[in-house]
C-alpha positions as a LaTeX table, in Angstrom:
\begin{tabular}{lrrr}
\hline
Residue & $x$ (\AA) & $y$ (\AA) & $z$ (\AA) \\
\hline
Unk1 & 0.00 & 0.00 & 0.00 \\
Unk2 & 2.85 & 2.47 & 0.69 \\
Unk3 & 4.72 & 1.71 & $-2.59$ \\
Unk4 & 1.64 & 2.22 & $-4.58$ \\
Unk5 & 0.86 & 5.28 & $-2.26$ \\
Unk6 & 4.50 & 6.79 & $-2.72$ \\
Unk7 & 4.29 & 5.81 & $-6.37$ \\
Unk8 & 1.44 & 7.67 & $-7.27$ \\
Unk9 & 3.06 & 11.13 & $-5.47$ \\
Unk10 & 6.06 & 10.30 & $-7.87$ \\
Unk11 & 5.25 & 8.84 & $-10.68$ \\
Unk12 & 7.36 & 10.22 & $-13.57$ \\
Unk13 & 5.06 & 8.64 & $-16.42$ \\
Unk14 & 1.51 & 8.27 & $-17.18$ \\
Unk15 & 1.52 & 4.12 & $-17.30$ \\
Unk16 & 3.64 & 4.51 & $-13.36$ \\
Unk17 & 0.51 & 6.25 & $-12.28$ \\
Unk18 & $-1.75$ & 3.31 & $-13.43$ \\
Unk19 & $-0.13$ & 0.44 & $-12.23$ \\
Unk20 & 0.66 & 2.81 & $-8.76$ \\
Unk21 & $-3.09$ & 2.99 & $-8.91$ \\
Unk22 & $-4.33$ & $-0.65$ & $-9.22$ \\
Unk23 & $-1.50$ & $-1.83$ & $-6.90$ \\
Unk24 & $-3.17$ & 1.01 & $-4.15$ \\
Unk25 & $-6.08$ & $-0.39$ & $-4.46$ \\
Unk26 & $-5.95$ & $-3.79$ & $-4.40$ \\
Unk27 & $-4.09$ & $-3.03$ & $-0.98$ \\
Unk28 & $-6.80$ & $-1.09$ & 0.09 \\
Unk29 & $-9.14$ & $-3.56$ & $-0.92$ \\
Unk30 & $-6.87$ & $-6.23$ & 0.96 \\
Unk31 & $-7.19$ & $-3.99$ & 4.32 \\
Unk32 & $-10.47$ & $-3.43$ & 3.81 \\
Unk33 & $-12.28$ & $-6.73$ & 3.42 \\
Unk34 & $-9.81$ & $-8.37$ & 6.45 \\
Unk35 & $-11.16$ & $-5.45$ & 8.45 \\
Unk36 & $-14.99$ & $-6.67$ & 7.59 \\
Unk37 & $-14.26$ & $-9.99$ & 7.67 \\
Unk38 & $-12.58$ & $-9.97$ & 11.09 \\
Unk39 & $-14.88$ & $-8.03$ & 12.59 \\
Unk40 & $-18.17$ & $-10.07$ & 11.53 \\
Unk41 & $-16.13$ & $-12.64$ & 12.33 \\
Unk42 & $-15.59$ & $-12.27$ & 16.60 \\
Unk43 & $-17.29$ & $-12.94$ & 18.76 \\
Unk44 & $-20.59$ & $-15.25$ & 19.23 \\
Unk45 & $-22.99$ & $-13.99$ & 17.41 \\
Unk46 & $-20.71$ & $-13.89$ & 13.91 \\
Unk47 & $-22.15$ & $-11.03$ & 11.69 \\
Unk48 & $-25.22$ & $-9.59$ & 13.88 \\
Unk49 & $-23.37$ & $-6.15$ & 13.86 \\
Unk50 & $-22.04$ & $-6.04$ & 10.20 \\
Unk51 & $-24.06$ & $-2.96$ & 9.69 \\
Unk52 & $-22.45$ & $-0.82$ & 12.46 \\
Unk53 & $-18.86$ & $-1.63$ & 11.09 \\
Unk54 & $-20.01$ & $-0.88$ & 7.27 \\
Unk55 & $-21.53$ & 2.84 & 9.10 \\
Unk56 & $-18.61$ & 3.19 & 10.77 \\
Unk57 & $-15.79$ & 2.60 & 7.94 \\
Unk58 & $-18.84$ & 4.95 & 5.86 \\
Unk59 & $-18.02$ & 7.74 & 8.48 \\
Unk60 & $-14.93$ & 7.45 & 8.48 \\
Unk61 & $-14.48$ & 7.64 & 4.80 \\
Unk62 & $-17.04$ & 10.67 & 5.13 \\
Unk63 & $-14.88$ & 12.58 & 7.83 \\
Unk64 & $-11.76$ & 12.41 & 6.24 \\
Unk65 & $-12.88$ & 13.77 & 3.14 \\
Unk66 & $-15.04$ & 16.53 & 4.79 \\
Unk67 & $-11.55$ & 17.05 & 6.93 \\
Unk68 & $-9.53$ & 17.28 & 3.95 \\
Unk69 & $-12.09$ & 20.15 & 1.77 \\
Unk70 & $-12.99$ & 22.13 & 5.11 \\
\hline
\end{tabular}
């Protein structure tokens, strides 16, 4: 994720900036469906409160855009 991160900020060609960009987010993808998947997956009741983690990645997503324009 950092080497397509830092790749992207310094990409010196256009096909750099595409590959930097698939590699990012199949590592973000990675992160992100481990994150689900671990978190539906404690506990006893496996997946009751799937909703709360999908709001709270969603808020998260929201916030640090709404961070970054304000």
């Amino acid at each position: 994720m950092i080497v397509g991160f830092a790749a992207l900020l310094l990409a010196p060609q256009f096909w750099v900036i595409i590959v930097a960009q698939v590699l990012f987010g199949l590592a973000t993808g990675l992160i992100y469906y481990s994150s689900l998947f671990y978190s539906m997956d404690a506990g006893d009741k496996k997946g009751v409160h799937g909703g709360l983690h999908e709001a709270a990645i969603g808020a998260g997503v929201c916030a640090g855009v709404a961070r970054a324009v304000a």
